[in-house]
Legacy VTK file of the C-alpha trace (Angstrom):
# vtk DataFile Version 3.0
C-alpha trace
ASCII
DATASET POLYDATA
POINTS 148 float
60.792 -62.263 -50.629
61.663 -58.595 -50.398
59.674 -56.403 -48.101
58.777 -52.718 -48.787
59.024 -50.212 -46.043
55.821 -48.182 -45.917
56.428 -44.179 -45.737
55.278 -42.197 -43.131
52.281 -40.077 -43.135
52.160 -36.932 -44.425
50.723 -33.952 -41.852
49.556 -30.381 -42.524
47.726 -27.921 -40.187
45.697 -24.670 -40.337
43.358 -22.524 -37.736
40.025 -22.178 -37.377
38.654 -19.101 -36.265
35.292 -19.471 -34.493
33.571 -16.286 -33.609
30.532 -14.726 -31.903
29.244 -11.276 -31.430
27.042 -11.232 -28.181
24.485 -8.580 -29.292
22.461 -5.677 -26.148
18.958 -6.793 -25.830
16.324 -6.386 -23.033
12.928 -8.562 -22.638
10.079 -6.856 -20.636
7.224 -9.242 -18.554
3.771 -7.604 -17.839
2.935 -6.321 -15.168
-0.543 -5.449 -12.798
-1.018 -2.279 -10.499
-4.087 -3.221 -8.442
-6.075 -0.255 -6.851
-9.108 -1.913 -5.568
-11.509 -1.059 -3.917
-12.488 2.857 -4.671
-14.756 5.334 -2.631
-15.834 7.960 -4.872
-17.555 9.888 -1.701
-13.880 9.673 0.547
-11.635 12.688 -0.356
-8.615 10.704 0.223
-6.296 9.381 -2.654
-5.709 5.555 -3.051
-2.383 4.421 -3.794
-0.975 1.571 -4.777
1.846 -0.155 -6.457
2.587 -2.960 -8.841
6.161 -4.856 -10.705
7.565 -6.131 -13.760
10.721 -7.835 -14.618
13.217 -6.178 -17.075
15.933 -8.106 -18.434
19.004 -7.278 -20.190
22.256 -8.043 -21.540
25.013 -7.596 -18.970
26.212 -4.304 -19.221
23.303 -2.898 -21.160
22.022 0.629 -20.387
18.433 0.986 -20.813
15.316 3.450 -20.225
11.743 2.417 -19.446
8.725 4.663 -20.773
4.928 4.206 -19.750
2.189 5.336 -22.341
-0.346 7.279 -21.489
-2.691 4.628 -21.343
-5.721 3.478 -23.740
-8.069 5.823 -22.460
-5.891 8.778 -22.152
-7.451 12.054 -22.718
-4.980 15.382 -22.764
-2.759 13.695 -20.873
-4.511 12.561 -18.290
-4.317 8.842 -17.763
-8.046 7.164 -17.414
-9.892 3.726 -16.238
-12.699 3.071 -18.402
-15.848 1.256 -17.476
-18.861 1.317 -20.315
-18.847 5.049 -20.931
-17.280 6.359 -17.434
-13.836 7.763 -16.690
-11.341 7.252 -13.552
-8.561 9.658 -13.730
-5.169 8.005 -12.289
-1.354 8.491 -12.307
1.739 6.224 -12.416
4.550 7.371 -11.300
8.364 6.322 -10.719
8.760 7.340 -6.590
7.218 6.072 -3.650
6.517 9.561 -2.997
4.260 9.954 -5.939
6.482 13.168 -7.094
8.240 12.094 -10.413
5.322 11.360 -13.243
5.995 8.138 -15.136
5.918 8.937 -18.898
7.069 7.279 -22.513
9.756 10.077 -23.401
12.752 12.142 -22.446
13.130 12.686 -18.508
9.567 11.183 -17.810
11.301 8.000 -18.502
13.302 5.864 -15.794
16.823 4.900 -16.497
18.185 1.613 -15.296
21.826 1.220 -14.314
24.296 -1.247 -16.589
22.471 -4.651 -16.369
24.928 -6.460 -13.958
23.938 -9.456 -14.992
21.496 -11.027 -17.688
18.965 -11.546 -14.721
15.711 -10.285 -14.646
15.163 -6.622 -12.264
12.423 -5.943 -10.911
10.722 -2.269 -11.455
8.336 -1.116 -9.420
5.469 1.332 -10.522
3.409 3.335 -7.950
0.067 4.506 -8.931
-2.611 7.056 -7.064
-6.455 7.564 -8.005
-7.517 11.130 -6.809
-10.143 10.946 -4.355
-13.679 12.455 -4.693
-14.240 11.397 -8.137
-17.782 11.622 -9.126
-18.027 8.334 -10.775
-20.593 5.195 -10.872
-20.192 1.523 -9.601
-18.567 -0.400 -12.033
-14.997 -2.112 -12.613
-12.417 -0.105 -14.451
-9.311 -0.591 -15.755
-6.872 0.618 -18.793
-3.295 -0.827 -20.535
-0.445 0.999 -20.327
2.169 -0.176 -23.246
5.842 -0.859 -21.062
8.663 0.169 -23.797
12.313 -0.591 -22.793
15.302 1.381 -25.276
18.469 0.008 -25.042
LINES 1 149
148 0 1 2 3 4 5 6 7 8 9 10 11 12 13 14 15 16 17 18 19 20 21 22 23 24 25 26 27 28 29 30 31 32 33 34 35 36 37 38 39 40 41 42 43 44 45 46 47 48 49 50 51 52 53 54 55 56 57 58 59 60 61 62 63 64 65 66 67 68 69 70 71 72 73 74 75 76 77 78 79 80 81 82 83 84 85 86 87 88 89 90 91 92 93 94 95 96 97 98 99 100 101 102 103 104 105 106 107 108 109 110 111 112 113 114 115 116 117 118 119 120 121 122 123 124 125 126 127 128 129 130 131 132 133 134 135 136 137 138 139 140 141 142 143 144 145 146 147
């Protein structure tokens, strides 16, 4: 009986290129400044402050704008409650200085995102005192826009 040798296998090789692009992009959380309690008959201001969390792609440069508000009214931010008005500010200092707005230098401007953690941003806000106002609970939205 003869025997047949069998032949070896036959090889052939290529690459494969896998690829990703790793795109900039920034999520925003909501956030709550919390005045309180308000004395419209005390001349003093009350201040207060309040966070929320900005994340973005490491090494991402962004800005952070605040609107005016839903109540606005020539620029002056406003609580509403029922058909009364509680003029406020938000601002982008502890020292109440720098006016928080949606455009241009009114903005704040984070550093490059070290990391794709979330930052926290604090906003400080001040209700002038002595305003003639009734009883009542008042608040507004202010829309949080992040450019990147």
């Amino acid at each position: 009986m003869a025997v047949t040798a069998v032949g070896a296998a036959a090889q052939t090789t290529a690459n494969l290129t896998v690829t990703a692009t790793v795109i900039a992009n920034c999520t925003v959380s909501t956030g709550t400044v919390a005045f309180g309690d308000y004395d419209p008959t005390a001349s003093a201001a009350v201040d207060a402050s309040g966070t929320f969390d900005v994340a973005c792609t490491q090494g991402t440069l962004a800005t952070v704008g605040l609107g005016a508000g839903q109540n606005a009214l020539a620029g002056a931010r406003r609580l509403l409650s029922g058909t009364s008005y509680l003029t406020y500010e938000l601002y982008k200092d502890a020292a109440r200085s720098a006016v928080w707005g949606a455009a241009g230098g009114a903005t704040l401007a984070l550093a490059s995102a070290p990391s794709n953690a979330a930052r926290t941003v604090t906003v400080y806000g001040r209700v002038a005192g002595a305003q003639n106002v009734p009883t009542g609970a008042y608040g507004d939205t202010v829309v949080i826009s992040v450019t990147f």
